[in-house]
N, CA, C and O atoms as a GROMACS GRO file, in nm:
protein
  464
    1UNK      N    1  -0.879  -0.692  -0.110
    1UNK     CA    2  -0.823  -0.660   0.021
    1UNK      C    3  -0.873  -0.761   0.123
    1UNK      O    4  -0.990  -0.799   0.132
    2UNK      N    5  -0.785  -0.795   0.190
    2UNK     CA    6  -0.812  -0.895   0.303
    2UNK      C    7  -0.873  -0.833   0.415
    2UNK      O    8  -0.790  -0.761   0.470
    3UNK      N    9  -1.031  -0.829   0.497
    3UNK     CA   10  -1.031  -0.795   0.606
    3UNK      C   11  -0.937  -0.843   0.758
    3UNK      O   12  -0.845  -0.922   0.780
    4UNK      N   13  -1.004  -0.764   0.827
    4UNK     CA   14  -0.885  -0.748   1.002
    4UNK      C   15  -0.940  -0.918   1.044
    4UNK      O   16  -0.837  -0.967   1.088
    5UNK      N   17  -1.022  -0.999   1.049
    5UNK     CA   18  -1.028  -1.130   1.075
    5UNK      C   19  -0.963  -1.228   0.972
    5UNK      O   20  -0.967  -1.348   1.001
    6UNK      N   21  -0.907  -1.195   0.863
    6UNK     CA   22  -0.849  -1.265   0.782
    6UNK      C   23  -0.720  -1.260   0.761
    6UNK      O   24  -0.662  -1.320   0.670
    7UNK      N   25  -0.635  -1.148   0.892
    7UNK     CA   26  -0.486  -1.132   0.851
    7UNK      C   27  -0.417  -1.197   1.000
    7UNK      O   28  -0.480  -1.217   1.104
    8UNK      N   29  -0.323  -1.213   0.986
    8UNK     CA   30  -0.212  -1.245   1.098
    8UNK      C   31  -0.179  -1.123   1.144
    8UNK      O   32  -0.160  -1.029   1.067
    9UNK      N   33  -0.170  -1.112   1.279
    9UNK     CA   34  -0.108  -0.955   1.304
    9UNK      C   35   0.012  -1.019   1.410
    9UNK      O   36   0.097  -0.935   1.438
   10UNK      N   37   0.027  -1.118   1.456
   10UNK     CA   38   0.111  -1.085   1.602
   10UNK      C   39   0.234  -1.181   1.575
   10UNK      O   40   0.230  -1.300   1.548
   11UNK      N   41   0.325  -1.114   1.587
   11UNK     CA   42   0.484  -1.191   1.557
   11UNK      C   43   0.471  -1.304   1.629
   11UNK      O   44   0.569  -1.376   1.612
   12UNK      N   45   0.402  -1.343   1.692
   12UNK     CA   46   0.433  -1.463   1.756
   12UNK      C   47   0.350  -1.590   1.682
   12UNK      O   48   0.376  -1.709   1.663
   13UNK      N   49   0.231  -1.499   1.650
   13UNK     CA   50   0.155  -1.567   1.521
   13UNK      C   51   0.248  -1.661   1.414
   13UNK      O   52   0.261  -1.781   1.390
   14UNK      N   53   0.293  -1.554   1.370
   14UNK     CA   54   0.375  -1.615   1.241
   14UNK      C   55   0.499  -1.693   1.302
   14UNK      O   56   0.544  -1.764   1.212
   15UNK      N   57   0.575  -1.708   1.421
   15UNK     CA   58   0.659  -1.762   1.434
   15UNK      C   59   0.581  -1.916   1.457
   15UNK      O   60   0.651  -2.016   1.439
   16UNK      N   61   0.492  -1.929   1.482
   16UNK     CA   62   0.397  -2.012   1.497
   16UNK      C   63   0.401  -2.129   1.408
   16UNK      O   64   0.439  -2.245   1.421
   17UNK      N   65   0.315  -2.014   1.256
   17UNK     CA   66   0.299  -2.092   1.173
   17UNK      C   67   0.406  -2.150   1.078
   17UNK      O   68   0.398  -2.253   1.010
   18UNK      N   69   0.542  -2.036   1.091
   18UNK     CA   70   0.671  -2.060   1.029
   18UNK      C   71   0.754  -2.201   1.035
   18UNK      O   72   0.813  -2.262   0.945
   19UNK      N   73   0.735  -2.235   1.190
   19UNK     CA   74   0.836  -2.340   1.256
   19UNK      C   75   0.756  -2.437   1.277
   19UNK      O   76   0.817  -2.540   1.308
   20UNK      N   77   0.617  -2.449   1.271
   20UNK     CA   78   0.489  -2.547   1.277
   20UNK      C   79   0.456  -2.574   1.147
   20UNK      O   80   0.447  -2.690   1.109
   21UNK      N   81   0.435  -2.475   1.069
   21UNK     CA   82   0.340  -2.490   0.952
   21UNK      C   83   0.430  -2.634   0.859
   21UNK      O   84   0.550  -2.650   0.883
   22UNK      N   85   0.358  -2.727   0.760
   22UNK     CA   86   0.413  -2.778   0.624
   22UNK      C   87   0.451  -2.662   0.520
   22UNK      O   88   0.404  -2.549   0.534
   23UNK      N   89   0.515  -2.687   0.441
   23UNK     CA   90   0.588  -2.579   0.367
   23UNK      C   91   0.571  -2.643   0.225
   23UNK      O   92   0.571  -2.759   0.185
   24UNK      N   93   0.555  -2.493   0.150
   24UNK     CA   94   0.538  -2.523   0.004
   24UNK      C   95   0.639  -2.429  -0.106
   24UNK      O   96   0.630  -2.313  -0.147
   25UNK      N   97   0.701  -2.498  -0.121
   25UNK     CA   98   0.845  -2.361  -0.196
   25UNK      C   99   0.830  -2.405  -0.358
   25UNK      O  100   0.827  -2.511  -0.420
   26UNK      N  101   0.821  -2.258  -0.390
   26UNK     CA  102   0.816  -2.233  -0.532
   26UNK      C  103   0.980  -2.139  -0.568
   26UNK      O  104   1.078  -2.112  -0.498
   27UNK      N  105   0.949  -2.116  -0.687
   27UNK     CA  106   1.077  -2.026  -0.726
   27UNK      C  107   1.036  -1.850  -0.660
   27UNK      O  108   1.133  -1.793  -0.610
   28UNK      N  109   0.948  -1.800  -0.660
   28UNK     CA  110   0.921  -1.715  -0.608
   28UNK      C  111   0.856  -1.637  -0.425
   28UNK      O  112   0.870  -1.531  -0.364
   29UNK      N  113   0.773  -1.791  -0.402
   29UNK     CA  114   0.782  -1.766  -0.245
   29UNK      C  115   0.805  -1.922  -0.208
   29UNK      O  116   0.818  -2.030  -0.267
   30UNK      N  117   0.802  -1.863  -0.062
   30UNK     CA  118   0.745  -2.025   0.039
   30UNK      C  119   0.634  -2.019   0.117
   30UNK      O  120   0.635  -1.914   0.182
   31UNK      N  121   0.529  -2.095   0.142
   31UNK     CA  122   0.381  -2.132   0.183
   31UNK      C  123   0.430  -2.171   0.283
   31UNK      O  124   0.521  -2.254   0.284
   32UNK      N  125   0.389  -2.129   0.368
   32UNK     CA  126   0.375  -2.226   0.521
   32UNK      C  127   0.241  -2.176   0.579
   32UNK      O  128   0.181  -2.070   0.593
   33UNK      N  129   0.225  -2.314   0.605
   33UNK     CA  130   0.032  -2.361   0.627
   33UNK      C  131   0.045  -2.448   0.742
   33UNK      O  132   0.117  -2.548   0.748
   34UNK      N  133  -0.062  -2.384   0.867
   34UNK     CA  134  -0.127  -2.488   0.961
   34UNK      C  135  -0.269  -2.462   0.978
   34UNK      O  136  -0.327  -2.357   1.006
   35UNK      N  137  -0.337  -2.639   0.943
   35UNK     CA  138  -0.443  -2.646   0.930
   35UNK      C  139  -0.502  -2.672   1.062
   35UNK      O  140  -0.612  -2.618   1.066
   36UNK      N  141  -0.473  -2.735   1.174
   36UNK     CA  142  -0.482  -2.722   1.311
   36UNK      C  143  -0.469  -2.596   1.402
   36UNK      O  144  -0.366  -2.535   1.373
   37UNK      N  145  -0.535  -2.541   1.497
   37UNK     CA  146  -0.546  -2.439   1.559
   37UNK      C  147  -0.588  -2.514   1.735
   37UNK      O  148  -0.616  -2.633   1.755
   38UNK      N  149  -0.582  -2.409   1.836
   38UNK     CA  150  -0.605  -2.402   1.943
   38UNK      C  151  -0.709  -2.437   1.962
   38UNK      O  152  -0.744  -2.535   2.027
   39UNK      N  153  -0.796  -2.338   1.890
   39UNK     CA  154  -0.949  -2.375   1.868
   39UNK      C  155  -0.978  -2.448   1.766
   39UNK      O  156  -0.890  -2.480   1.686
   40UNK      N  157  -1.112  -2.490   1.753
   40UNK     CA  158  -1.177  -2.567   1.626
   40UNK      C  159  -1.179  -2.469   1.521
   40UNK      O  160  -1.191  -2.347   1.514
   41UNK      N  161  -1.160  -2.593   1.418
   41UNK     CA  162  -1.145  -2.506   1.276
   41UNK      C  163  -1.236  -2.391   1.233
   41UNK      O  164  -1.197  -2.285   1.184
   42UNK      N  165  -1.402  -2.433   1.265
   42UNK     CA  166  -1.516  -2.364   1.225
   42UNK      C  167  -1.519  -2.220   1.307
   42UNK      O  168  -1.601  -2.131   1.288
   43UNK      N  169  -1.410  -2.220   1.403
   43UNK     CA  170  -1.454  -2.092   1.491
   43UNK      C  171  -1.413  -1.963   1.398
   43UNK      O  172  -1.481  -1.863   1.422
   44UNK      N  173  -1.322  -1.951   1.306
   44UNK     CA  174  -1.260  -1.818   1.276
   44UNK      C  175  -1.241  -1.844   1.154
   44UNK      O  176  -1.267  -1.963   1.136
   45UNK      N  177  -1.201  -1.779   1.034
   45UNK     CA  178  -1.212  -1.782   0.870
   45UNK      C  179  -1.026  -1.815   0.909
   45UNK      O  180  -0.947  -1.827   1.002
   46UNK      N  181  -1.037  -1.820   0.734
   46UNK     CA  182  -0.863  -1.848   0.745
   46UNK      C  183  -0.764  -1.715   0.786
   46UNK      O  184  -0.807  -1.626   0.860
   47UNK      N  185  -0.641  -1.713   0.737
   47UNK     CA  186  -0.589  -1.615   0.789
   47UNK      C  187  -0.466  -1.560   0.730
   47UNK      O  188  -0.384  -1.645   0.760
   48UNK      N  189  -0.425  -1.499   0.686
   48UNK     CA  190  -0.310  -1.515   0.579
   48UNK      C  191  -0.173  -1.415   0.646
   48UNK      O  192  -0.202  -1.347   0.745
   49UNK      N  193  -0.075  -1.410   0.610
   49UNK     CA  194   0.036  -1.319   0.692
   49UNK      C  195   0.147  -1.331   0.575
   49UNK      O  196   0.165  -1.434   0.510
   50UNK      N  197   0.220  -1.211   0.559
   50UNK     CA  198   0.310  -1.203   0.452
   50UNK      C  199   0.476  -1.121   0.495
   50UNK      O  200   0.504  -1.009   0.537
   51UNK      N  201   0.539  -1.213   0.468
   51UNK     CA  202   0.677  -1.171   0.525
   51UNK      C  203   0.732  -1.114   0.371
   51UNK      O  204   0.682  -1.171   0.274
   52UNK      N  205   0.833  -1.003   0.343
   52UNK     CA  206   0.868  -0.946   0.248
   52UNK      C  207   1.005  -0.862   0.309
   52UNK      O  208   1.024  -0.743   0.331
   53UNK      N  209   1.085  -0.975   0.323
   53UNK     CA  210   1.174  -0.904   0.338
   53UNK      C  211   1.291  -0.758   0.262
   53UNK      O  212   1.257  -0.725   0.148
   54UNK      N  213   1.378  -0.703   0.304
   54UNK     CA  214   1.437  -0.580   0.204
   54UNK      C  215   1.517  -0.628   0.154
   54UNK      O  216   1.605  -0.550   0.119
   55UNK      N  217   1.542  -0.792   0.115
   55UNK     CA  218   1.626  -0.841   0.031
   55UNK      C  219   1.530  -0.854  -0.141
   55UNK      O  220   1.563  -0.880  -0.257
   56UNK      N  221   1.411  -0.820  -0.074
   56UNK     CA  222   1.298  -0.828  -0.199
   56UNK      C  223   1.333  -0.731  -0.306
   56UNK      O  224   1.358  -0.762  -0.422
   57UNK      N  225   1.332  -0.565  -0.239
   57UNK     CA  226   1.359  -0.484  -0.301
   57UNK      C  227   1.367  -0.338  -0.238
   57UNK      O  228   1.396  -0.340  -0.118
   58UNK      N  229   1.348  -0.214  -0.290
   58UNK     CA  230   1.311  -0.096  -0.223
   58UNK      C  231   1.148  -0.093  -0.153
   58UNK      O  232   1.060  -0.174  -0.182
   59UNK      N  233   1.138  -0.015  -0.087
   59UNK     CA  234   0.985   0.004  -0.040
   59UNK      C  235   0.830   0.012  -0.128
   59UNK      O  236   0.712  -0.017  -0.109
   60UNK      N  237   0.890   0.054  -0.202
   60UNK     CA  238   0.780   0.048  -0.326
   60UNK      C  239   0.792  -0.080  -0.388
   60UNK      O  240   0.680  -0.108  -0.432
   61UNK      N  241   0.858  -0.154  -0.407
   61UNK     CA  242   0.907  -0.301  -0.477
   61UNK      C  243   0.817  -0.399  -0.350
   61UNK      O  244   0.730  -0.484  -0.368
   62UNK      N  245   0.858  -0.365  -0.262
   62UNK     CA  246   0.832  -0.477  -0.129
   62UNK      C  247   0.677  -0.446  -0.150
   62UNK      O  248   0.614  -0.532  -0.210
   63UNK      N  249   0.600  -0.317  -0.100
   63UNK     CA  250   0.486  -0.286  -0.109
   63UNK      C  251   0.417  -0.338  -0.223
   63UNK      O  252   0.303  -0.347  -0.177
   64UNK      N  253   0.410  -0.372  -0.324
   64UNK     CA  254   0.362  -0.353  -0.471
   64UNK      C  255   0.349  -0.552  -0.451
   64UNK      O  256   0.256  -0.625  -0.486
   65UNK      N  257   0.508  -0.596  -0.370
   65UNK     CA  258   0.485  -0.786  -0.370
   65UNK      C  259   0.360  -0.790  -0.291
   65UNK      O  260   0.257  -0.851  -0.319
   66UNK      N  261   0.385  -0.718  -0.192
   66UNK     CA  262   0.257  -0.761  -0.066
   66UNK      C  263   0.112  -0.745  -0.108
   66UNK      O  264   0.015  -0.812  -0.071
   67UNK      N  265   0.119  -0.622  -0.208
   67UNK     CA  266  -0.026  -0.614  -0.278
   67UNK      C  267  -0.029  -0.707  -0.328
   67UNK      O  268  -0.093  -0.778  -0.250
   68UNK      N  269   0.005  -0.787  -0.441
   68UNK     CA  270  -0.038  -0.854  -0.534
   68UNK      C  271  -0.023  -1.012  -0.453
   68UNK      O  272  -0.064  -1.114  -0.508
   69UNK      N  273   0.038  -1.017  -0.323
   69UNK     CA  274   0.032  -1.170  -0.268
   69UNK      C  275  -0.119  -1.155  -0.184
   69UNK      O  276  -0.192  -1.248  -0.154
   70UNK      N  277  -0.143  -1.000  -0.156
   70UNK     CA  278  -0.276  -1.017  -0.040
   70UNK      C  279  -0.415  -1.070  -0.179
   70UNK      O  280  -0.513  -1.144  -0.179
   71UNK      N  281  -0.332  -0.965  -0.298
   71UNK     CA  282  -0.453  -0.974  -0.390
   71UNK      C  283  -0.492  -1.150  -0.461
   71UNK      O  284  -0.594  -1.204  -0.502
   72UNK      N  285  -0.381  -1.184  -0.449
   72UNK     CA  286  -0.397  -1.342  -0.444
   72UNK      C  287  -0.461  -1.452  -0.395
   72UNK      O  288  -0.516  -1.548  -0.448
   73UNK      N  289  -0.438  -1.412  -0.266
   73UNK     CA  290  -0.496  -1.434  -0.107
   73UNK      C  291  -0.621  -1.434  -0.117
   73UNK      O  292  -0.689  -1.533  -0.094
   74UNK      N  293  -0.670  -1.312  -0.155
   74UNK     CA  294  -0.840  -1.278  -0.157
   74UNK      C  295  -0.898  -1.319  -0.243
   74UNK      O  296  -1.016  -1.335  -0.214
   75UNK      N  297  -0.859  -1.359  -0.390
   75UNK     CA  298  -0.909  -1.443  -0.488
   75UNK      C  299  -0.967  -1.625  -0.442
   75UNK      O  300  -1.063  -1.698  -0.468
   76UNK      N  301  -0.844  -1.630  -0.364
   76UNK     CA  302  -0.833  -1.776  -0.288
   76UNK      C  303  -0.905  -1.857  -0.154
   76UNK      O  304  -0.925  -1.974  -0.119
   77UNK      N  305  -0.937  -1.689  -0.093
   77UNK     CA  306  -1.003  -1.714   0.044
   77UNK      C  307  -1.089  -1.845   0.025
   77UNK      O  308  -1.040  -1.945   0.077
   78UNK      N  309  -1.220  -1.863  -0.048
   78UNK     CA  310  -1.330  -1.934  -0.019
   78UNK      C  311  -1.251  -2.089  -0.057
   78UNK      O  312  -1.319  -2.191  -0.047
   79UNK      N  313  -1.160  -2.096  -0.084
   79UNK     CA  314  -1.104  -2.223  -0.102
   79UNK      C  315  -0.966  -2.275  -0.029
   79UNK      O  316  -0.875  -2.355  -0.053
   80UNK      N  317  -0.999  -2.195   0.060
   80UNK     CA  318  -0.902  -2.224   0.184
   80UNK      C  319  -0.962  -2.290   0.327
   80UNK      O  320  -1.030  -2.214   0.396
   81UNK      N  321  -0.941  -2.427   0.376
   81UNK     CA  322  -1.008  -2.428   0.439
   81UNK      C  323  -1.043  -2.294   0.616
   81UNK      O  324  -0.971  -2.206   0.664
   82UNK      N  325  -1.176  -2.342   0.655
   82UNK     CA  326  -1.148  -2.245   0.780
   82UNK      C  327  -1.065  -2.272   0.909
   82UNK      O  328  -1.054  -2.386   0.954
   83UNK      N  329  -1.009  -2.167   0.965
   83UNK     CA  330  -0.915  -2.239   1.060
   83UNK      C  331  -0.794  -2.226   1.019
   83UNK      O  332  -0.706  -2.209   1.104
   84UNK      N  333  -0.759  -2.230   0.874
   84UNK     CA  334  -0.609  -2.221   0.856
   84UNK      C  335  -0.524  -2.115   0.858
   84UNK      O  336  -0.566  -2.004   0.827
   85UNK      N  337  -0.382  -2.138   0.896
   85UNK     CA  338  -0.321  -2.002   0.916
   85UNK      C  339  -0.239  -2.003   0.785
   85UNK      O  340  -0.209  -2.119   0.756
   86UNK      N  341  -0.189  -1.909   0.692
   86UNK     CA  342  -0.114  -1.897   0.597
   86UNK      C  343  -0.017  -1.773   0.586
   86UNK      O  344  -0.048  -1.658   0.557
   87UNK      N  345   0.157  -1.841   0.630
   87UNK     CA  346   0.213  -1.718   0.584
   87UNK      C  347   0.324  -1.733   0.472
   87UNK      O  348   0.416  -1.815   0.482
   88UNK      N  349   0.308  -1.662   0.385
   88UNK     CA  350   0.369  -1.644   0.265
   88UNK      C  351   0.470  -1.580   0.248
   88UNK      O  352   0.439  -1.463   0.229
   89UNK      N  353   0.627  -1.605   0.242
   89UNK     CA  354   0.728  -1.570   0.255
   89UNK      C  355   0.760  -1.504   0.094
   89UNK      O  356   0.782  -1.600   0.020
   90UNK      N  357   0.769  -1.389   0.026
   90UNK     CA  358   0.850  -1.350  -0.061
   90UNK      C  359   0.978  -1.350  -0.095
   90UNK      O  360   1.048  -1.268  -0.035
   91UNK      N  361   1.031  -1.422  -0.178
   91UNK     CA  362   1.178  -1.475  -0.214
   91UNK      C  363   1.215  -1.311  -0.293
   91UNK      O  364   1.129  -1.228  -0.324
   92UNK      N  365   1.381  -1.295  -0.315
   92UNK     CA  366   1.396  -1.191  -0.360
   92UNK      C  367   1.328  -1.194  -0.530
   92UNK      O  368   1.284  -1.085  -0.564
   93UNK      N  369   1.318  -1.290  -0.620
   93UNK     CA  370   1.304  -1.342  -0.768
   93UNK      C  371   1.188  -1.296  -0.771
   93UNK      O  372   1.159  -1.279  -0.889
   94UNK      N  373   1.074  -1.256  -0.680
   94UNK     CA  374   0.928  -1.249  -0.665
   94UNK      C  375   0.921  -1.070  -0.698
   94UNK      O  376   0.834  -1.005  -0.755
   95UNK      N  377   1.010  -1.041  -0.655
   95UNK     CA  378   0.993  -0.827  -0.746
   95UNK      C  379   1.017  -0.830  -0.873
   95UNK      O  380   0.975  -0.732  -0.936
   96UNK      N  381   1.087  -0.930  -0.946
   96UNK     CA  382   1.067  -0.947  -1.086
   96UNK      C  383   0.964  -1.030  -1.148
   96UNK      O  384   0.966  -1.038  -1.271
   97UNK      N  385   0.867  -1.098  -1.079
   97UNK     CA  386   0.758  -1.174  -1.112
   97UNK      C  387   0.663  -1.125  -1.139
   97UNK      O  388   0.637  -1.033  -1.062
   98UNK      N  389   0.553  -1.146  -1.255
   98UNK     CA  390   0.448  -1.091  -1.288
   98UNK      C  391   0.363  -1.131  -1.217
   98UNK      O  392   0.400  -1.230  -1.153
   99UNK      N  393   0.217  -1.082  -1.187
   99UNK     CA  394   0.100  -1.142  -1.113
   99UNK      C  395   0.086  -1.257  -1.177
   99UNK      O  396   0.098  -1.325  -1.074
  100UNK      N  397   0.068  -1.352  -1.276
  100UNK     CA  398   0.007  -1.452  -1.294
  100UNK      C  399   0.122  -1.566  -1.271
  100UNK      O  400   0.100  -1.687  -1.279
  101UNK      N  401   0.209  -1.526  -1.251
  101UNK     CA  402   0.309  -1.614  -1.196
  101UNK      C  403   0.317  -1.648  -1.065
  101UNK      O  404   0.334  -1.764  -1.026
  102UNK      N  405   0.301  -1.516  -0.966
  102UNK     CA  406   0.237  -1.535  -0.846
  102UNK      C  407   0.158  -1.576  -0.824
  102UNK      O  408   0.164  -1.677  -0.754
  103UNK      N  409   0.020  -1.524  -0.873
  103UNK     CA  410  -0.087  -1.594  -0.859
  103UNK      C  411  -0.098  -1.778  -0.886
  103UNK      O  412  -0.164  -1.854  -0.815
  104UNK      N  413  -0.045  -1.803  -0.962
  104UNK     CA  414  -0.071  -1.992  -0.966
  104UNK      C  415   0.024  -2.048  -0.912
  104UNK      O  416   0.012  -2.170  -0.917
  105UNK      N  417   0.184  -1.986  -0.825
  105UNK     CA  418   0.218  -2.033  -0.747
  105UNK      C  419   0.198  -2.022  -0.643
  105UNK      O  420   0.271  -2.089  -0.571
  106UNK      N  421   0.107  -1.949  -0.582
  106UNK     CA  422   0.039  -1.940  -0.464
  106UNK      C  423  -0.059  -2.018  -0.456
  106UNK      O  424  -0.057  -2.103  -0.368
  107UNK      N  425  -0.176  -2.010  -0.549
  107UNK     CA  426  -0.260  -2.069  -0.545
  107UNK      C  427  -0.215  -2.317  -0.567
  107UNK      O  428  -0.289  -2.411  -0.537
  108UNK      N  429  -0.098  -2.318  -0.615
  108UNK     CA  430  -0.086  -2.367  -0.625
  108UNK      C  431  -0.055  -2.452  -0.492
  108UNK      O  432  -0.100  -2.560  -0.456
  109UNK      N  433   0.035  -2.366  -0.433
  109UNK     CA  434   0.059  -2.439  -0.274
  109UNK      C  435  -0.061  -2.450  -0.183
  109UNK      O  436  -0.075  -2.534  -0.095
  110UNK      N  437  -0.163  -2.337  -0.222
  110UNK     CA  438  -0.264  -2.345  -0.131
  110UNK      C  439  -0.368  -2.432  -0.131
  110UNK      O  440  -0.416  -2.452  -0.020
  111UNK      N  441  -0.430  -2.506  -0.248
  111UNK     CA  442  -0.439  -2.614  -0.292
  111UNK      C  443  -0.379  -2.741  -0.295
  111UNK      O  444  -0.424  -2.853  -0.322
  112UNK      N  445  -0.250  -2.696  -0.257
  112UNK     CA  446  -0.191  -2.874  -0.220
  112UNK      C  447  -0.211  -2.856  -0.089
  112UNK      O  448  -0.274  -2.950  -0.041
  113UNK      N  449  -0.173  -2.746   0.014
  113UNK     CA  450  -0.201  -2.726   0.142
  113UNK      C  451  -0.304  -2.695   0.271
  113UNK      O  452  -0.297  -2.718   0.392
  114UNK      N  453  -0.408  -2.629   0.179
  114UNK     CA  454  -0.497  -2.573   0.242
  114UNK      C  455  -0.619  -2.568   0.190
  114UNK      O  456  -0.696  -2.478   0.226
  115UNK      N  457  -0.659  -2.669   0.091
  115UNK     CA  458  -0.760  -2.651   0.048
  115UNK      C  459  -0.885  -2.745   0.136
  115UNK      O  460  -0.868  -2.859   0.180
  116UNK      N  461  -1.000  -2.670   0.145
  116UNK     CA  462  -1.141  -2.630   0.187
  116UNK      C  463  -1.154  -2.777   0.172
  116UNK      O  464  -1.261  -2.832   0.194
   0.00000   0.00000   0.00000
């Protein structure tokens, strides 16, 4: 589980990092990463935010992506640099995806994007 300093909460946040961030598209999501902030990098840990839209699936389908992208997330934290914002878009193909498919395409963008 991601703590409250490690998540995105404010729509304006993510419109932020959406239309700013570099982008990393897999078959299952898209990465968008900014490693620049307002403040200096060292002030705040990274930060992660997850869009899941209802083209994903039913509520339990959508819920179940977001677990297993936060649970991703938190595997990944210490190799993210600090400072960065990360929001992770769920494609609809991603409610039929197993965790380890998620998992190394996430981790995969986050490492070309955001690594520490």
């Amino acid at each position: 589980m991601l703590a409250r300093g490690n998540r995105i909460t404010r729509g304006a946040e993510y419109k932020a990092v959406v239309r700013g961030g570099s982008r990393c598209a897999g078959p299952h999501t898209v990465t968008y990463v900014v490693t620049s902030s307002a403040s200096s990098p060292s002030d705040r840990p990274a930060r992660f935010g997850f869009i899941v839209s209802k083209q994903v699936g039913s509520a339990v389908t959508r819920n179940t992506v977001r677990r297993r992208l936060k649970a991703v997330c938190a595997e990944a934290l210490p190799n993210v640099a600090a400072g960065a914002d990360v929001v992770i878009r769920a494609l609809p193909s991603a409610a039929s995806a197993d965790f380890a498919a998620l998992r190394s395409e996430v981790v995969r963008c986050l490492t070309r994007r955001a690594a520490a």
